[in-house]
Each structure stands twice: as C-alpha cells, then as structure tokens.
N, CA, C and O of each residue as an XYZ file, in Angstrom:
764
protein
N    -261.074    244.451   -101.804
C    -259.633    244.658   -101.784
C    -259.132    244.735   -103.217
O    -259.517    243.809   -103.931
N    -258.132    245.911   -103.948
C    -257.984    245.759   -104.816
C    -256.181    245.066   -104.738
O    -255.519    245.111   -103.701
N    -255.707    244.520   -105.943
C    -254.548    243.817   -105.354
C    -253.567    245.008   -105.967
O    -252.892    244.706   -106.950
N    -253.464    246.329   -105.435
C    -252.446    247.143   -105.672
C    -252.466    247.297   -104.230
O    -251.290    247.512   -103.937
N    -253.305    247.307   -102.951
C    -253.131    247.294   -101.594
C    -251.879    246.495   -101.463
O    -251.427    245.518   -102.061
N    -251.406    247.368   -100.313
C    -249.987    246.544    -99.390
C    -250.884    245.160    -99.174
O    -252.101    244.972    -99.171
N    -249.673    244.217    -98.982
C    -250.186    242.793    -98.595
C    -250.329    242.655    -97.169
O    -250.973    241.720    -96.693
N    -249.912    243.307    -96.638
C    -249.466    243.370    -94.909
C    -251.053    243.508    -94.311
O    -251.131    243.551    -93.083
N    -252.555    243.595    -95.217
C    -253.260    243.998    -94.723
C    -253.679    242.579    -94.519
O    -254.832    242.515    -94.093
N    -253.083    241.387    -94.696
C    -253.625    240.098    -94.593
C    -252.494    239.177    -93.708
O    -251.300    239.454    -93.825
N    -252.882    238.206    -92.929
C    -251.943    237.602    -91.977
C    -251.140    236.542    -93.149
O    -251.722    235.969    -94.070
N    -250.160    236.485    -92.944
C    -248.792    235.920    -93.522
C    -249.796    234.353    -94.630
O    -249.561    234.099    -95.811
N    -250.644    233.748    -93.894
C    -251.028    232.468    -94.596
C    -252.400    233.024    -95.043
O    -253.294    232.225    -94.766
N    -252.791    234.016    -95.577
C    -253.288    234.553    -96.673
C    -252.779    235.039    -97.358
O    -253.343    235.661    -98.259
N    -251.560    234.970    -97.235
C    -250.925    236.263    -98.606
C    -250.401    234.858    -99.916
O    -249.424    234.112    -99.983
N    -251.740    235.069   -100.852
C    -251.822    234.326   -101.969
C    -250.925    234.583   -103.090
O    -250.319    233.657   -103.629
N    -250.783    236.070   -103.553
C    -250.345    236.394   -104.528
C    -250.927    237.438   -105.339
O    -251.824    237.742   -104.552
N    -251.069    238.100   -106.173
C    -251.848    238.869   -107.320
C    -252.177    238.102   -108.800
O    -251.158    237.670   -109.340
N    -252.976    237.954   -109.266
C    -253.199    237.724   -110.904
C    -252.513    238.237   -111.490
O    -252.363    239.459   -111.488
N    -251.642    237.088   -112.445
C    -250.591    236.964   -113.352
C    -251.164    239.120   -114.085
O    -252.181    239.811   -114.023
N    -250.047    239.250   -114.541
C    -250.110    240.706   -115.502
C    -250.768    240.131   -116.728
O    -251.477    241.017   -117.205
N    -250.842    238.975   -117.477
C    -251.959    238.830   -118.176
C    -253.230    238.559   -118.327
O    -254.045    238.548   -119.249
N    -253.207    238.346   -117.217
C    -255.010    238.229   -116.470
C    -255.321    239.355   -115.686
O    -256.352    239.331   -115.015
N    -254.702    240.179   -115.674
C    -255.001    241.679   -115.330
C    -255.108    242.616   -116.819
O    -255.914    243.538   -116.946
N    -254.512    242.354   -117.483
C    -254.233    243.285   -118.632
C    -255.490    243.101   -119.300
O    -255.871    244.013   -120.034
N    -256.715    241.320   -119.073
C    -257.733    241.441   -120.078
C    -258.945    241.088   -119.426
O    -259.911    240.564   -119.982
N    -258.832    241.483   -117.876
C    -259.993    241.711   -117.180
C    -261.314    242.431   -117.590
O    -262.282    242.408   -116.830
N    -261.350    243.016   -118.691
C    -261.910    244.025   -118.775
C    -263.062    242.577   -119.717
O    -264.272    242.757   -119.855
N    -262.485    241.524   -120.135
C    -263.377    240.549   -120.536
C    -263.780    239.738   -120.095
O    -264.155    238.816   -120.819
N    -263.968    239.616   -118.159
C    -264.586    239.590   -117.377
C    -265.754    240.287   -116.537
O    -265.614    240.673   -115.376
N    -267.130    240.411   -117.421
C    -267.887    241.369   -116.716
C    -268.455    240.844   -115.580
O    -268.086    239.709   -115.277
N    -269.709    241.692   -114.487
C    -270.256    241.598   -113.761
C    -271.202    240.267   -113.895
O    -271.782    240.421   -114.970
N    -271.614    239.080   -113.333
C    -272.331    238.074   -113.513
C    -271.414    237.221   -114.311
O    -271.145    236.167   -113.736
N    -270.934    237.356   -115.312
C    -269.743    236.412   -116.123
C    -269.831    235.085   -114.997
O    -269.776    235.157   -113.769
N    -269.988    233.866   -115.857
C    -269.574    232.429   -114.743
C    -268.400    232.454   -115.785
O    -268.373    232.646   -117.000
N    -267.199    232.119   -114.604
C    -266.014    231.906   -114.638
C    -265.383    230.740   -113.921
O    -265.554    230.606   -112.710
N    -264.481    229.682   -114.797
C    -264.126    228.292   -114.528
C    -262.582    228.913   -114.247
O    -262.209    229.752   -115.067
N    -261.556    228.531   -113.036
C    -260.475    228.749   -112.956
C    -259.769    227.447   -112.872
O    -260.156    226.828   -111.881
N    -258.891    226.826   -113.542
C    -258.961    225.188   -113.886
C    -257.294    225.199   -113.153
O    -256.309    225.655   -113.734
N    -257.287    224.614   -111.829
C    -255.871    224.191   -111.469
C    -255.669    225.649   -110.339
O    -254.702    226.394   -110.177
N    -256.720    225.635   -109.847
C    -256.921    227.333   -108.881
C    -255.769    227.663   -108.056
O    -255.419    228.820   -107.822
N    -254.838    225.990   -107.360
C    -254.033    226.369   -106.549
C    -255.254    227.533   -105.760
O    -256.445    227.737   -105.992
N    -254.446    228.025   -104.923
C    -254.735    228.919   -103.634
C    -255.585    229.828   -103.999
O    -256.032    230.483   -103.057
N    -256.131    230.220   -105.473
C    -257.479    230.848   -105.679
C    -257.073    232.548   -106.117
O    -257.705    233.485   -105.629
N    -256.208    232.701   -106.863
C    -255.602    234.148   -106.819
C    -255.944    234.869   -107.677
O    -255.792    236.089   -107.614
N    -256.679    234.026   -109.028
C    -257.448    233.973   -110.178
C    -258.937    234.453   -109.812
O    -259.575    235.487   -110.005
N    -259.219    233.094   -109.129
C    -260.721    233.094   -109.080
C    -260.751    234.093   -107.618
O    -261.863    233.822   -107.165
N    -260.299    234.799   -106.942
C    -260.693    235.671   -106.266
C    -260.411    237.209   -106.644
O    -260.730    238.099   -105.856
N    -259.797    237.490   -107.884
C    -259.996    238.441   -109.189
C    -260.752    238.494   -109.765
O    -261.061    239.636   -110.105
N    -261.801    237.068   -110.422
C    -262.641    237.396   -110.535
C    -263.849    237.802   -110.268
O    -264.648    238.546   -110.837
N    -263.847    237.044   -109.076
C    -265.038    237.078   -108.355
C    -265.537    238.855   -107.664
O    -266.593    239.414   -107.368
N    -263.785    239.276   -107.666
C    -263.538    240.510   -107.539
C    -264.308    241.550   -108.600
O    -265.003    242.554   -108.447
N    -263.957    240.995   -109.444
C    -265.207    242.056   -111.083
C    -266.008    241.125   -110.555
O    -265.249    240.187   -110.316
N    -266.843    240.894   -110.305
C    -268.170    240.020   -110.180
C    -268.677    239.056   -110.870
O    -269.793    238.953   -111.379
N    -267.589    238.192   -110.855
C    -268.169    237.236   -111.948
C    -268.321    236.186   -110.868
O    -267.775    236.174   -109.765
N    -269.540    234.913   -111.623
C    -269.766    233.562   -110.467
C    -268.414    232.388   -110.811
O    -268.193    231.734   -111.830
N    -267.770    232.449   -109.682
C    -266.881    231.777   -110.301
C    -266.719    230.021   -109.627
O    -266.876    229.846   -108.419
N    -266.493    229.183   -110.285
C    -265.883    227.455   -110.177
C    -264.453    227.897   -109.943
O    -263.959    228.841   -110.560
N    -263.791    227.172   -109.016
C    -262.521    226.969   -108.745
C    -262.171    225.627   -109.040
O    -262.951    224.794   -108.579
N    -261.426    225.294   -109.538
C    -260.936    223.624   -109.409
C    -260.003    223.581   -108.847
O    -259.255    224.546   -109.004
N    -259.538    222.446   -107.890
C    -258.472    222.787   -107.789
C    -257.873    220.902   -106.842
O    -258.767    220.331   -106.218
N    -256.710    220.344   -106.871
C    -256.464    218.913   -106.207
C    -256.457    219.105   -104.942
O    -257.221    218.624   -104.105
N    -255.334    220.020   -104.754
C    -254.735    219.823   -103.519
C    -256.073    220.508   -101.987
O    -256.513    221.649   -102.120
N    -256.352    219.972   -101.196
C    -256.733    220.482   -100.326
C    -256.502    221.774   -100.130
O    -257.153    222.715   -100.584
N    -255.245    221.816    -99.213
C    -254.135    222.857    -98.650
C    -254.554    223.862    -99.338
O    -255.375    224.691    -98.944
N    -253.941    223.839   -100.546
C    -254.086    225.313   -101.334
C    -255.625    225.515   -101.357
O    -255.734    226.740   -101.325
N    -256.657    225.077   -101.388
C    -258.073    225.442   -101.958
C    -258.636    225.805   -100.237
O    -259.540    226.569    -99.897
N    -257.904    225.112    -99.533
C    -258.508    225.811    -98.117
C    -258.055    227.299    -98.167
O    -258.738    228.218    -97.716
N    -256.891    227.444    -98.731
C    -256.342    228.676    -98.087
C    -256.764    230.051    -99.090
O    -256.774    231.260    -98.856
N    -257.083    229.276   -100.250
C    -258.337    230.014   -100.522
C    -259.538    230.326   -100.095
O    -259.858    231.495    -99.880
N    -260.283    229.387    -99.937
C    -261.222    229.724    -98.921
C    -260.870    230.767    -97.689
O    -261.556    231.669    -97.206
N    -260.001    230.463    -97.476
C    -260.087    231.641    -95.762
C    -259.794    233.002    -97.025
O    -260.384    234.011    -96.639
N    -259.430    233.121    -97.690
C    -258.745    234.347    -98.226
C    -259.661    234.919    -98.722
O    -259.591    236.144    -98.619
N    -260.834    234.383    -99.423
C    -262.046    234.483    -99.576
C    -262.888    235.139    -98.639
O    -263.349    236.254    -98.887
N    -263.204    234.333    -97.229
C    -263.698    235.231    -96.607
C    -263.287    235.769    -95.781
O    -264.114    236.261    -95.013
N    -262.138    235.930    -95.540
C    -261.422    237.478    -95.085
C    -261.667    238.731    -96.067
O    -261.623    239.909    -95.712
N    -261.944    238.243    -97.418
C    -261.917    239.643    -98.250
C    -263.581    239.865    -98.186
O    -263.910    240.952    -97.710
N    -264.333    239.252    -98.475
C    -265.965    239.080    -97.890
C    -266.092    239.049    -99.427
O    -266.704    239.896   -100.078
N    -265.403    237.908    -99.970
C    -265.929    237.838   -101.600
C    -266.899    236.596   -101.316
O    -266.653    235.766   -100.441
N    -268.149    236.548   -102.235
C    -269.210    235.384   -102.387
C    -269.073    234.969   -103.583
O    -268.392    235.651   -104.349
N    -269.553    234.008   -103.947
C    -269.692    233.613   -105.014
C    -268.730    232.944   -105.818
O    -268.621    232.915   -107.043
N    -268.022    232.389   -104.889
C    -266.446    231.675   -105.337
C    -267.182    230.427   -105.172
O    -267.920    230.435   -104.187
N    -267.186    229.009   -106.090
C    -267.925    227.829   -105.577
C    -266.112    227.054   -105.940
O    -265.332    227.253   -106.872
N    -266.028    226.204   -104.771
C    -264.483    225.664   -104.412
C    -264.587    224.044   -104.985
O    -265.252    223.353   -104.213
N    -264.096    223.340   -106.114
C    -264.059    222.345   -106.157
C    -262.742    221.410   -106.326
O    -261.879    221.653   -107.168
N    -262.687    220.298   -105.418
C    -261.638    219.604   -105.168
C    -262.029    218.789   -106.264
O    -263.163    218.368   -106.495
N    -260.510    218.519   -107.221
C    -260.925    217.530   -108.231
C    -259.893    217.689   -109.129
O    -259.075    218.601   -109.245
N    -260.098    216.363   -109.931
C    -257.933    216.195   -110.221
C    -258.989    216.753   -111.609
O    -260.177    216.537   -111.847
N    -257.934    217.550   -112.345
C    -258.536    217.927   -113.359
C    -258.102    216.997   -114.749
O    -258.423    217.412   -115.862
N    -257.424    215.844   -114.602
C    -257.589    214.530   -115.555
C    -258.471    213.835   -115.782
O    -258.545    213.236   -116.855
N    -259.673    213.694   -114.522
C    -260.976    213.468   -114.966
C    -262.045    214.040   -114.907
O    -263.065    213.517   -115.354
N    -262.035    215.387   -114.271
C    -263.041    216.347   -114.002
C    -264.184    216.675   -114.701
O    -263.974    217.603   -115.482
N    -265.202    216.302   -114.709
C    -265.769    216.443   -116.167
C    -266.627    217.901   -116.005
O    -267.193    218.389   -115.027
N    -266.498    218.293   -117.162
C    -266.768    219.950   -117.105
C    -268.006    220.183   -118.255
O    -267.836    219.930   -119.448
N    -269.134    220.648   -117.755
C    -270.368    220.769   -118.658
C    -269.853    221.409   -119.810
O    -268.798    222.005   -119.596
N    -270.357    221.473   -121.164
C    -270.037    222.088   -122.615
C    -270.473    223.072   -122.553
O    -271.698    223.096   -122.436
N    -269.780    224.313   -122.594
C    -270.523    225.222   -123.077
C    -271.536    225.941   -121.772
O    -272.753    226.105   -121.850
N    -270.624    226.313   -120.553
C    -271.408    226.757   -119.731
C    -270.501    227.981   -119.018
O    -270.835    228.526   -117.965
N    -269.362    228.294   -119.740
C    -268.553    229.382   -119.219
C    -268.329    230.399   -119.859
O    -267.665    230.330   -120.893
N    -268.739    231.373   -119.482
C    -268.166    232.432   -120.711
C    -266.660    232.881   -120.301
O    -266.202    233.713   -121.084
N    -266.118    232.649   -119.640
C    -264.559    232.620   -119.319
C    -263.870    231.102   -118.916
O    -264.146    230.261   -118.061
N    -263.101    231.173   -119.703
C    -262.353    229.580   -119.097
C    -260.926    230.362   -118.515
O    -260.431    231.319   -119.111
N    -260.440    229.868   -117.435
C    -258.808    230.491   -117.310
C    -257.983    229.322   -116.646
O    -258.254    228.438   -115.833
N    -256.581    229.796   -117.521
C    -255.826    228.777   -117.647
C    -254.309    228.997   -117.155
O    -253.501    228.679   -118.027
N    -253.746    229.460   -115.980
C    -252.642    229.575   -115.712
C    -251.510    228.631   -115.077
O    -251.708    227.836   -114.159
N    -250.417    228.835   -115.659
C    -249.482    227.565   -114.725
C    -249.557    225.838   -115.171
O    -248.915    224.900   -114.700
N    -250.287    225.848   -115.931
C    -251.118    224.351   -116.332
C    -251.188    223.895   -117.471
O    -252.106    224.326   -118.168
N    -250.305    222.930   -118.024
C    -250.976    222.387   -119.005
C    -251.098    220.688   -119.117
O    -250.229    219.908   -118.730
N    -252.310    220.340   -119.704
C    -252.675    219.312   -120.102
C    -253.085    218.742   -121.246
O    -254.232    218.324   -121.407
N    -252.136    218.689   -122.145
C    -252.573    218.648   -123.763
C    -253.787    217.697   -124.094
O    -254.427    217.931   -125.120
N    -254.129    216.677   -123.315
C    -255.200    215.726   -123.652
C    -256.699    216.196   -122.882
O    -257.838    215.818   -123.155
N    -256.376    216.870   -122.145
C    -257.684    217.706   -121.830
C    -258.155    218.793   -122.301
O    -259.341    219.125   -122.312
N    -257.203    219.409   -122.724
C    -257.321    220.959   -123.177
C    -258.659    221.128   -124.279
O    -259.334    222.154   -124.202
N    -259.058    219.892   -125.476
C    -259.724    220.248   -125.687
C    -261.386    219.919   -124.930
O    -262.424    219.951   -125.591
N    -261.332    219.648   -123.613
C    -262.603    219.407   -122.893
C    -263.061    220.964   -122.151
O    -264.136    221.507   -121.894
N    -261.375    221.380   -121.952
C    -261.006    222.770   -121.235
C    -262.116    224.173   -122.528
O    -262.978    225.040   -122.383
N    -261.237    223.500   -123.758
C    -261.749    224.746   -124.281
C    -263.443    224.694   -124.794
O    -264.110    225.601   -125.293
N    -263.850    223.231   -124.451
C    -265.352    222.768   -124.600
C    -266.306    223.334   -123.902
O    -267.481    223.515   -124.224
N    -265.471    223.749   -122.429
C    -266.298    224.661   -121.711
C    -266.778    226.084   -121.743
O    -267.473    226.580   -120.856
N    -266.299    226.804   -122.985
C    -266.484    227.897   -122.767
C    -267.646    227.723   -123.766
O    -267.684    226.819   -124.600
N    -268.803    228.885   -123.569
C    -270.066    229.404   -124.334
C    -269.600    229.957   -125.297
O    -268.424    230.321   -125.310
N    -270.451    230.144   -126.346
C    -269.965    230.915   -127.774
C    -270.074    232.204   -127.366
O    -270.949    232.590   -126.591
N    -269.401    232.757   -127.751
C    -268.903    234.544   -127.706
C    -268.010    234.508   -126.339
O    -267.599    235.508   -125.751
N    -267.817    233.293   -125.995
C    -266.798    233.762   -124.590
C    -264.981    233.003   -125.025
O    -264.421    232.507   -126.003
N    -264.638    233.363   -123.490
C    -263.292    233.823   -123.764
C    -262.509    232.325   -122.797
O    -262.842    231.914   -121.686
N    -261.255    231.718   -123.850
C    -260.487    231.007   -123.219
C    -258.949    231.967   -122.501
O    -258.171    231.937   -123.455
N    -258.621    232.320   -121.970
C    -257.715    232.880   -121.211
C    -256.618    232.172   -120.607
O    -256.958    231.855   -119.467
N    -255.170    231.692   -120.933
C    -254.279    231.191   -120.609
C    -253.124    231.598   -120.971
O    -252.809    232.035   -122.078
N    -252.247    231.416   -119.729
C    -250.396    231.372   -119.822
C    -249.741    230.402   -119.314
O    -250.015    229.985   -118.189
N    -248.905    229.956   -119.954
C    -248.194    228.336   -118.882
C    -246.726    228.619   -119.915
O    -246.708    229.324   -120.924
N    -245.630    227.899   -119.364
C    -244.095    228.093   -119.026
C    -244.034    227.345   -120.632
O    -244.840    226.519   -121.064
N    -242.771    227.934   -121.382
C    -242.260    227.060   -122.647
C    -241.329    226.833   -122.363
O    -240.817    227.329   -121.359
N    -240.690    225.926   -123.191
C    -239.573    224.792   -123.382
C    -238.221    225.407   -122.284
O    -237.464    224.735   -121.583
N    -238.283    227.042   -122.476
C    -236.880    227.402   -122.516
C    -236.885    227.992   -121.148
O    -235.945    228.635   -120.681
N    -238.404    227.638   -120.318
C    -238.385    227.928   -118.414
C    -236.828    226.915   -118.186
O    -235.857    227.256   -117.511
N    -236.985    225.639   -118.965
C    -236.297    224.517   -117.966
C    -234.627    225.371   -117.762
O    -233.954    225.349   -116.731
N    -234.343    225.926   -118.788
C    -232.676    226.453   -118.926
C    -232.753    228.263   -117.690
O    -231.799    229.007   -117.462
N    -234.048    228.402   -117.229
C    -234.086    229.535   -116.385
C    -233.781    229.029   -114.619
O    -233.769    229.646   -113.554
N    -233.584    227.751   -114.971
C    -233.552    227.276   -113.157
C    -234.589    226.782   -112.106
O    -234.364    225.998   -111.183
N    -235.748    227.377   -112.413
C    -237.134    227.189   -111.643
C    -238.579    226.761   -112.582
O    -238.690    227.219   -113.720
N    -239.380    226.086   -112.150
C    -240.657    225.986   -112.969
C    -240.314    224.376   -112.951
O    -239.591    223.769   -112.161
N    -241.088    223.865   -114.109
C    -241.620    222.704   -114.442
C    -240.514    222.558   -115.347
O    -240.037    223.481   -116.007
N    -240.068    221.190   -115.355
C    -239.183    220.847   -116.033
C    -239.291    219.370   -117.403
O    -238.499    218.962   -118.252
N    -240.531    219.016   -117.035
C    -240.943    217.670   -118.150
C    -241.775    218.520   -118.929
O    -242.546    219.446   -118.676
N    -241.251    217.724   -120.313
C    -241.761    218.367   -121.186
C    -243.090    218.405   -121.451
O    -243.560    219.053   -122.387
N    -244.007    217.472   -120.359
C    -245.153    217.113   -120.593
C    -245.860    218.755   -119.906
O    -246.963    219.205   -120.216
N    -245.006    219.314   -119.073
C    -245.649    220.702   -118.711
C    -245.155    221.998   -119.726
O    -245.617    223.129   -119.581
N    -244.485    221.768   -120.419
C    -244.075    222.549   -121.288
C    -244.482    222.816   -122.713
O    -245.128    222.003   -123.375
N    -244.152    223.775   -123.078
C    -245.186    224.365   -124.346
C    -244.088    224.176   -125.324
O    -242.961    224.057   -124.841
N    -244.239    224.117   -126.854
C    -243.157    224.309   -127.565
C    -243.364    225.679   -128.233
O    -244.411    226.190   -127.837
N    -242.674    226.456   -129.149
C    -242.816    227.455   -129.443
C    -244.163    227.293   -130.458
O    -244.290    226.279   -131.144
N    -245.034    228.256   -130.484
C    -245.879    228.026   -131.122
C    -247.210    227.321   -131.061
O    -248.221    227.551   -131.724
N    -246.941    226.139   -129.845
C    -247.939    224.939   -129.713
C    -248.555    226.044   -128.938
O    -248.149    225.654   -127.844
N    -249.090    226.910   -128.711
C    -250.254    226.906   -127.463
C    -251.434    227.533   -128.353
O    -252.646    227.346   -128.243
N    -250.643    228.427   -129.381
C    -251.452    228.841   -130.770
C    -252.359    227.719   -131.509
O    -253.535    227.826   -131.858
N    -251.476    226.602   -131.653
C    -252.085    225.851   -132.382
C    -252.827    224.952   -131.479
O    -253.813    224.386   -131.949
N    -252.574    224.786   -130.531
C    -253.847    223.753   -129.394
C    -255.296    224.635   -129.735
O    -256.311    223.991   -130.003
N    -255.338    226.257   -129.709
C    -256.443    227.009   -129.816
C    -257.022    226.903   -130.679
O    -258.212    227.196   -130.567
N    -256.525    226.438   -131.991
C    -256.616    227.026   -132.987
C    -258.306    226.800   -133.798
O    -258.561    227.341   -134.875
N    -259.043    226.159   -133.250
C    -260.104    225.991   -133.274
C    -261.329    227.035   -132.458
O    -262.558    226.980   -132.502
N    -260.511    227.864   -131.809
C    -261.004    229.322   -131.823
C    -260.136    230.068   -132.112
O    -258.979    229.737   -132.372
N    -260.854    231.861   -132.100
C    -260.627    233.074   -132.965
C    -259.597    233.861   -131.826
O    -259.956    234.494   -130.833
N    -257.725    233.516   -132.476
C    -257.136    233.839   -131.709
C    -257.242    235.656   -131.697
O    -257.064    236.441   -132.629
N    -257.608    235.921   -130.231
C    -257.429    237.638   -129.950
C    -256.489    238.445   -129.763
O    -256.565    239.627   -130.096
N    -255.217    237.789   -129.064
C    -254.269    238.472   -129.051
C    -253.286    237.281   -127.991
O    -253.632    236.842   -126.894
N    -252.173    237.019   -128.651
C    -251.377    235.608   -128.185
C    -249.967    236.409   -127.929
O    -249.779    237.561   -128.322
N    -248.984    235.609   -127.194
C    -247.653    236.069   -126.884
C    -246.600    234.800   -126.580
O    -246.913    233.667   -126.213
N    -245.393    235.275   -126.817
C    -244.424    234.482   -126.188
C    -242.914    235.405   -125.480
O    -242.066    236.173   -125.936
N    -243.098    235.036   -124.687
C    -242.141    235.856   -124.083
C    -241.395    235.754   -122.944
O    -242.071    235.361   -121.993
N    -239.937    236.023   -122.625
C    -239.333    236.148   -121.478
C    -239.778    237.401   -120.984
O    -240.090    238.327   -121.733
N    -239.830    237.482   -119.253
C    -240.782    238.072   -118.537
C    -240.298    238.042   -117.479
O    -239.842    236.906   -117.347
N    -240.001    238.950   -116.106
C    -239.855    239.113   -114.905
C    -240.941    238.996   -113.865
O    -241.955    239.684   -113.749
N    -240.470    237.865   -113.046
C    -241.587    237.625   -111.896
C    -241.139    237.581   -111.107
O    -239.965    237.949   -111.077
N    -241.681    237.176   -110.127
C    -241.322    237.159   -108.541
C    -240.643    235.985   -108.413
O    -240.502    235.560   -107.266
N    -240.108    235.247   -109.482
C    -239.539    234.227   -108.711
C    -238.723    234.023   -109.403
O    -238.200    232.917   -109.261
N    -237.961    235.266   -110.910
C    -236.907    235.273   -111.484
C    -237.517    235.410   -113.379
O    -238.684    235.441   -113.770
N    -236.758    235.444   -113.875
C    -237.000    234.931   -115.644
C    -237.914    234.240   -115.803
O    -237.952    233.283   -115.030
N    -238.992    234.345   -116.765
C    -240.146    233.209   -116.894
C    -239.740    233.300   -118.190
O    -239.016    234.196   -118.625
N    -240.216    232.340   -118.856
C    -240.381    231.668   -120.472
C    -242.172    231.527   -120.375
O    -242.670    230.733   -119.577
N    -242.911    232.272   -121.155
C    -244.278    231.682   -120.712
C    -244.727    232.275   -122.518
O    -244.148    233.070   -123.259
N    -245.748    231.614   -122.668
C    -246.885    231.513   -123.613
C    -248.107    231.802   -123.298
O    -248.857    231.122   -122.599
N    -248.471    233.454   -124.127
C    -250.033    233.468   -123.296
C    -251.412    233.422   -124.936
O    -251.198    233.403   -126.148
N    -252.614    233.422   -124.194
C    -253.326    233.920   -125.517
C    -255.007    234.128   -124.778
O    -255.579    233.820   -123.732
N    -255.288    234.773   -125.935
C    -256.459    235.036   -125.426
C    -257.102    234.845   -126.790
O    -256.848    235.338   -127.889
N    -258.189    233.810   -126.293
C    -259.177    233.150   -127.788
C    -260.319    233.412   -127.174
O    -260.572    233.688   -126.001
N    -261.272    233.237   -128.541
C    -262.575    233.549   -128.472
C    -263.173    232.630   -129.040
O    -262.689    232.429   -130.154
N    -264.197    231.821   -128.739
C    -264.924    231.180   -129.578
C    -266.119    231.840   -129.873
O    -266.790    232.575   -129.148
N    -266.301    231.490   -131.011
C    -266.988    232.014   -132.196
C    -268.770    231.871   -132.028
O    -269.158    230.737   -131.748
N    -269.539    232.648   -132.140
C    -271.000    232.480   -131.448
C    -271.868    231.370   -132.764
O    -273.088    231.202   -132.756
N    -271.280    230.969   -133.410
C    -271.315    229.670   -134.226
C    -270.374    228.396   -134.415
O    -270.109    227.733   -135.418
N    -270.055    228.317   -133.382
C    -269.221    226.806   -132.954
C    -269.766    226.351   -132.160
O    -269.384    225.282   -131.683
C-alpha cells in the first residue's frame, strides 16, 4: 500500500495516519534491509513506512492500544518484519550502535536522547521532529515544557553528530498550525 491510496481502503480502526512530510521527504535514507528503531511508535505509521521500503524494523511503543492497532494494520497491509515492542521508553534499554536509522517523531526526552542517538551505527541516520515552545500559543499539542523544544535546542542536543539538513518551522497539519523542529543527523563512521 502506498500512503497516497484513498484511506477508505482500510476499516475506520486502521486508519493510522501517513508519515509526517519529513519522514517522507528523507526516505530515500531508508534502504532495503536498513534495521530501523521507531522510538514512541504510537499506532506504527512510521515503522509501517518503513518496513514499507524494506527496512527490519523495532517499534517501541507504551501504550498497548495503539501498538495493537498497529499490529492489525500491519497485517492487513501483509507487511513482515515489523518486530512490536511494549516498553516505556524511560528505561528501555537500547543496544549501541545497532541501527542504521533511529526515528524520532512527536517525542521528546532530553535525558534519554543521548541513549536514543547511541543507537544508531556509524554512517547511519538519526531522524526527528517534535513541537517547539510556540505549539503551546497554537491551541493543541503538548503543553509542558518538558515536551517542548526551545529554539535551537534540538540542533544542539545533536550536536555530537554531522547535522544534514535541520528546520524550524510553522507548518499545516491535520490538526491545525504546528510549531515543530526537525533534523536529520548523521553519525560519523568514526564515532
């Protein structure tokens, strides 16, 4: 299924969503075989994009609910290779250096982040967008500052890899004005 299909081709409690426009825009650094970590999967909309380019993908994800309903969405589309894990991602412990994609949407956790970006293999790619300061004055989203980015901070959380191409920007979504922070880093095949 590619996600430009009508949604109508799925019953009402599969209809997940599409991958954010910045995780579409750098798919292309998701190849075939790629193991891919999707950290905070919610309902799997990520990791069934990737799995879509063929990559082996880890889901993390707390909540039951949402990771079931991934699962069915999963195999209604007849994707394999999605492995589903329930697990609060405050203590999750994540092998070093065993992902060549880390992805990071909707989520932040400043005291994990660097375990987050521990996971990726050298020459691979950390991939994230999550809401800044100025979502809270848009009406919807996360509102403690502990989920919020400040201008600039998501650059500098990376900054220990080779930023590729970063953003900040107001943005139209489906659920109104976003304030979001994206980037795409690389760590370095000598770190």
């Amino acid at each position: 299924m590619t996600w430009e299909k009508d949604a109508s081709t799925t019953s009402q409690d599969l209809r997940i969503g599409a991958p954010c426009l910045w995780a579409r825009e750098h798919g292309h650094l998701i190849q075939p075989g790629a193991r891919v970590l999707d950290l905070a999967a919610g309902s799997g909309r990520h990791a069934l994009w990737a799995a879509e380019l063929g990559a082996a993908v880890t889901a993390v994800e707390r909540d039951p609910a949402r990771m079931d309903q991934g699962r069915r969405a999963a195999e209604f589309l007849d994707l394999k290779g999605i492995e589903w894990v329930a697990a609060d991602l405050t203590s999750y412990v994540i092998s070093p250096r065993s992902f060549d994609v880390v992805l990071m949407f909707s989520y932040l956790d400043r005291s994990r982040l660097p375990h987050f970006l521990d996971a990726v293999k050298p020459g691979g790619y950390f991939i994230a967008e999550t809401f800044l300061i100025w979502q809270r004055e848009l009406g919807w989203g996360p509102t403690r500052e502990d989920f919020l980015l400040q201008p600039g901070e998501l650059w500098r959380l990376v900054r220990s890899f080779e930023l590729v191409i970063g953003r900040e920007a107001l943005e139209p979504s489906e659920h109104g004005i976003r304030a979001v922070a994206s980037v795409v880093a690389l760590r370095a095949h000598d770190s």
